[in-house]
C-alpha positions as CSV (number, residue, x, y, z in Angstrom):
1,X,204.9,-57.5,117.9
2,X,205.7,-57.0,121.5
3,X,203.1,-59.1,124.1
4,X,200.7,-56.9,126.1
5,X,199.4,-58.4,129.3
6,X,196.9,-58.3,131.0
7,X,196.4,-58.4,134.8
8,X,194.0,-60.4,136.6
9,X,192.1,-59.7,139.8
10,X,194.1,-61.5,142.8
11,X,191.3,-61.0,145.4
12,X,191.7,-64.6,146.3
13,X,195.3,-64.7,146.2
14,X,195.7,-62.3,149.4
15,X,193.2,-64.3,151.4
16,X,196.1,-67.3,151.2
17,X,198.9,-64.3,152.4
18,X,199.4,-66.4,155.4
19,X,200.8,-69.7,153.5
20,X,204.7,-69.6,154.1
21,X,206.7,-67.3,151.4
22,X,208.1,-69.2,149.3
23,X,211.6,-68.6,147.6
24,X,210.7,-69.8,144.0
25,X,211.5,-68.9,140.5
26,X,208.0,-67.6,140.2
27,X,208.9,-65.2,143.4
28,X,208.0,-64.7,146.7
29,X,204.5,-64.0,146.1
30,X,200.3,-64.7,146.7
31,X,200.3,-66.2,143.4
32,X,203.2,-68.7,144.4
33,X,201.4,-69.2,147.8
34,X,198.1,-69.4,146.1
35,X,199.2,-71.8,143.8
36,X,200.7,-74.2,146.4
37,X,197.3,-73.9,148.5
38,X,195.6,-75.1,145.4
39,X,197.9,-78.1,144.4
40,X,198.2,-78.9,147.9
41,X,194.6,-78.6,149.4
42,X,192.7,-78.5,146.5
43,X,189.1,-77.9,148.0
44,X,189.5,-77.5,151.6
45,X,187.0,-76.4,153.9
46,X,184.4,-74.9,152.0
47,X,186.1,-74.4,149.1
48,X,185.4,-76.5,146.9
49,X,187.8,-75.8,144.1
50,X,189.1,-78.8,142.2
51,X,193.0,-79.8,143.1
52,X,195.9,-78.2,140.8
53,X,197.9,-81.0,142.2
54,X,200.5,-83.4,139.8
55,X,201.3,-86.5,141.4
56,X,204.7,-88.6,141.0
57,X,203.0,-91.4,139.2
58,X,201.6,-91.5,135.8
59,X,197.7,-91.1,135.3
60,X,195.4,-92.1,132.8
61,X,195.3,-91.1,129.8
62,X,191.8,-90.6,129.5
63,X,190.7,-90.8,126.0
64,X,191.8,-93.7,123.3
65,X,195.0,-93.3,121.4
66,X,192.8,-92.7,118.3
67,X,191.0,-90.0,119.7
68,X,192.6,-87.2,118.9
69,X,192.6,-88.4,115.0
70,X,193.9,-87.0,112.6
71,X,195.3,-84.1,114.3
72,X,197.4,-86.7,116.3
73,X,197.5,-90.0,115.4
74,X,197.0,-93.1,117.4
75,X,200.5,-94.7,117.1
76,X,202.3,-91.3,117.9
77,X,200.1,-91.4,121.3
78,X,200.4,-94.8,122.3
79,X,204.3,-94.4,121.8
80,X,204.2,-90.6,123.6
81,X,202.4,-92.0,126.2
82,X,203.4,-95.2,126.7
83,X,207.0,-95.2,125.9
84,X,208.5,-91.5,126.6
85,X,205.6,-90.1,129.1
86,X,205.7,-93.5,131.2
87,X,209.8,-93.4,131.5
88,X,210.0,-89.8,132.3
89,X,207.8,-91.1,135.4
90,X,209.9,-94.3,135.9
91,X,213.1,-92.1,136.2
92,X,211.0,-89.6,138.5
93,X,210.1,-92.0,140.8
94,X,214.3,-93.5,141.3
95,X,215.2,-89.6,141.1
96,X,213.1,-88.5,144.3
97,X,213.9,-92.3,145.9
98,X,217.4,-91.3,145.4
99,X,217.4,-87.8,146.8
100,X,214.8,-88.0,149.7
101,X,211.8,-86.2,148.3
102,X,208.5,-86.7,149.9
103,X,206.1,-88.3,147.5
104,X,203.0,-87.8,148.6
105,X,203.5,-83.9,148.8
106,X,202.8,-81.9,145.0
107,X,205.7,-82.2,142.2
108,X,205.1,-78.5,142.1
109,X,206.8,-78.1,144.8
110,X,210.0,-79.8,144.0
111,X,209.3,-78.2,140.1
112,X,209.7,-74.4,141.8
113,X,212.9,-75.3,143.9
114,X,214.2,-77.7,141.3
115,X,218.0,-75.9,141.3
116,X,218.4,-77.8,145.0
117,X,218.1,-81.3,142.6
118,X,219.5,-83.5,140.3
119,X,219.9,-83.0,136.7
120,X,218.0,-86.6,136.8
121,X,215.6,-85.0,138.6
122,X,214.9,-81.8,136.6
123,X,215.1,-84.1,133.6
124,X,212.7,-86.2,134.4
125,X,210.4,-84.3,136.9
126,X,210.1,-81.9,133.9
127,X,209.3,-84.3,131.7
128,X,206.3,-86.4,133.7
129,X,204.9,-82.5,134.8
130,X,204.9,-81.4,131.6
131,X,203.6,-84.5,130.2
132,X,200.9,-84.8,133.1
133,X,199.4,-81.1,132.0
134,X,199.8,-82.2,128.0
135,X,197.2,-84.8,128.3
136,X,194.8,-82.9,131.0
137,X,194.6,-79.4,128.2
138,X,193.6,-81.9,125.3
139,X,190.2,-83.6,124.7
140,X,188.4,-85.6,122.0
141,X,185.6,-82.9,122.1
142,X,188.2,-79.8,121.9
143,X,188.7,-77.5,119.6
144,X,186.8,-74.1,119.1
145,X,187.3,-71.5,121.3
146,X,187.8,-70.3,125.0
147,X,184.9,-68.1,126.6
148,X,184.0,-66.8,130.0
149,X,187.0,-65.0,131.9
150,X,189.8,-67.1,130.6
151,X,188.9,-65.2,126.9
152,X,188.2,-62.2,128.4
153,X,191.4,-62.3,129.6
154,X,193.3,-64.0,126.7
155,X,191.8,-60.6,124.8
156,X,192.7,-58.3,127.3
157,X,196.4,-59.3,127.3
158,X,196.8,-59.9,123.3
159,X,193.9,-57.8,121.9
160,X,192.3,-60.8,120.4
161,X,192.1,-64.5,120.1
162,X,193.6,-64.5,116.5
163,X,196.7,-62.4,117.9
164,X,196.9,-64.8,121.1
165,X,196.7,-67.7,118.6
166,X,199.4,-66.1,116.5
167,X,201.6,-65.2,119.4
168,X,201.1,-68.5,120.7
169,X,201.9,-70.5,117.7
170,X,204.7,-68.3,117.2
171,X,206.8,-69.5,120.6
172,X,206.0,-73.0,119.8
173,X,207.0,-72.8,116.1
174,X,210.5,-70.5,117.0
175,X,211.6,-73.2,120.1
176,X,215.3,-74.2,118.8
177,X,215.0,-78.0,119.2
178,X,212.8,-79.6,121.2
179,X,211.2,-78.0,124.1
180,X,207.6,-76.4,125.0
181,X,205.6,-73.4,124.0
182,X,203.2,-71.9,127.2
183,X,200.3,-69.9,128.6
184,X,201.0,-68.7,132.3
185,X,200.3,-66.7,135.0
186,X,203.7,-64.9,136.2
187,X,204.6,-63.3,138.9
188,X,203.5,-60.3,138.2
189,X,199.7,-61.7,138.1
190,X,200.0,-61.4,134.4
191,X,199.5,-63.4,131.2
192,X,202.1,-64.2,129.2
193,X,203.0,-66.3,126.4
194,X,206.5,-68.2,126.5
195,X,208.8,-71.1,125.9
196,X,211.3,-73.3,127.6
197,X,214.3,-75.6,126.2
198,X,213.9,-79.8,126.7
199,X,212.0,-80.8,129.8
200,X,212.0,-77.8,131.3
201,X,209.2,-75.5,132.6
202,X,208.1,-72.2,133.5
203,X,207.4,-73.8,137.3
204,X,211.4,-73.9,137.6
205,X,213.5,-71.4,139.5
206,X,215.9,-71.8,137.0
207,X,213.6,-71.1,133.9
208,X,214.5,-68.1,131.7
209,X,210.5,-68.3,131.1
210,X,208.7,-68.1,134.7
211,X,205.1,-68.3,135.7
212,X,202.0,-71.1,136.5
213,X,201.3,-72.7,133.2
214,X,197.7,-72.9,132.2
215,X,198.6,-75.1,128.5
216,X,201.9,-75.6,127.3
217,X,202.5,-77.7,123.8
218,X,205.1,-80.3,123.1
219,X,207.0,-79.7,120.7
220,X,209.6,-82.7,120.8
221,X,210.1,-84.0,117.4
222,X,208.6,-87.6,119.4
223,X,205.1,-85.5,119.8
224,X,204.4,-85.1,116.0
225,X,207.0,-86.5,113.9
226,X,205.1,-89.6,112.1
227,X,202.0,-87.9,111.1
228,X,204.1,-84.4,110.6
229,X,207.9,-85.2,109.8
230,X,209.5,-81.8,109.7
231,X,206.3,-79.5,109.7
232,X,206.3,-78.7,112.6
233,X,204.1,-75.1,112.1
234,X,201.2,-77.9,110.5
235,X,201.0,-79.6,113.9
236,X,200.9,-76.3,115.8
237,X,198.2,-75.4,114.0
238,X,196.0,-78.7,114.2
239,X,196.3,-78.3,118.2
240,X,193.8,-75.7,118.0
241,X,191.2,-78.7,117.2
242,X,192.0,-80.8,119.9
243,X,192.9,-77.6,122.9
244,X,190.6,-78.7,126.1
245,X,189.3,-75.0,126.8
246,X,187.1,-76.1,129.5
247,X,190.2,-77.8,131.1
248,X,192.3,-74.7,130.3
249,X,190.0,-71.9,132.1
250,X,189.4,-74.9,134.9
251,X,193.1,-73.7,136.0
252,X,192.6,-70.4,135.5
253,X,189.3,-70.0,137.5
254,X,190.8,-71.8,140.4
255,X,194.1,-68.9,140.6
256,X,191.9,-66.2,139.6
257,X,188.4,-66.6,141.4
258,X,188.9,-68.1,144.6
């Protein structure tokens, strides 16, 4: 079945028209500019609006490694996070010592003009970004479903949640090898569901599969393997219960609302 989309109201988007354009893989747009203001700045002013931002360094997980039992187990998460999450950010941090890049300014930045870098770089960057977002969009108290505007829009581009779950489920479950499935914002202002190959991400200029990811799932054989083995469909279909919708429309309210 071919994707419908669904586009948003950019009211706040133009307001930010005056942010340098930026010659991305998501394109020279508000929603690129928009995006940057909100990693960047976060609340500035009197906006109040919570920081898109990913740092260099590694964050907290957040919740226990058991806590996302038994649709992930602990010992998958303590080795996820501990082992591949925490190198991806090791390597990160010699990539952008190596090449110059300013630390203290968003990885978004370097994500969206990541064809001027390293393959060390795009490796790596890709992988602690990607990572980063992973743990943010999942919560011991997940599960259910999205409401508000985010679901108002999910049903707007898809038709319904079950045919946005479907959809969704679907790019995850078809990735060839590992990779990510993804929610996003394109450039277009419109939601669309995607995936990308290894480490990459839709944040890339050099991504097939372009826009500002509101979830993405792992879907590295290292995410779900020792609970899961090969089934990879069965752990694409327990993320439902642990999916951090309050997280999820948190990035969507900030690009959409202003």
């Amino acid at each position: 079945m071919k994707n419908k989309t669904f586009k948003v109201s950019r009211r706040s988007f133009l307001s930010h028209s005056s942010k340098a354009t930026l010659m991305l893989g998501i394109g020279s747009s508000a929603i690129g500019s928009a995006f940057l203001t909100a990693c960047g700045e976060g609340g500035s002013g009197d906006d109040d609006r919570p920081s898109l931002s990913t740092g260099f360094d590694q964050t907290s997980l957040g919740y226990d490694y058991s806590a996302l039992e038994p649709h992930i187990d602990a010992m998958t998460m303590e080795i996820h996070y501990t082992k591949h999450a925490a190198a991806y950010a090791n390597n990160l941090g010699e990539a952008a010592s190596e090449e110059g890049v300013d630390v203290g300014k968003p990885l978004e930045e370097v994500m969206m003009n990541i064809s001027k870098y390293s393959t060390k770089m795009r490796n790596n960057g890709g992988g602690h970004y990607n990572h980063e977002l992973f743990w943010k969009i999942m919560s011991p108290n997940g599960g259910g479903e999205p409401s508000g505007d985010l679901r108002q829009a999910i049903d707007g581009a898809f038709g319904s949640y079950d045919e946005f779950k479907t959809q969704f489920e679907d790019a995850a479950k078809g990735r060839f090898g590992s990779g990510w499935g993804w929610l996003v914002l394109d450039k277009d202002n419109l939601l669309k569901i995607g995936s990308t190959p290894n480490q990459d991400n839709p944040l890339m200029d050099v991504s097939d599969f372009q826009g500002i990811p509101l979830m993405g799932i792992d879907v590295w054989e290292h995410a779900y393997y020792l609970n899961y083995q090969n089934r990879r469909p069965d752990y694409v279909s327990a993320f439902w219960n642990i999916v951090n919708w309050d997280a999820v429309a948190e990035r969507y309210n900030v690009l959409v609302q202003g």
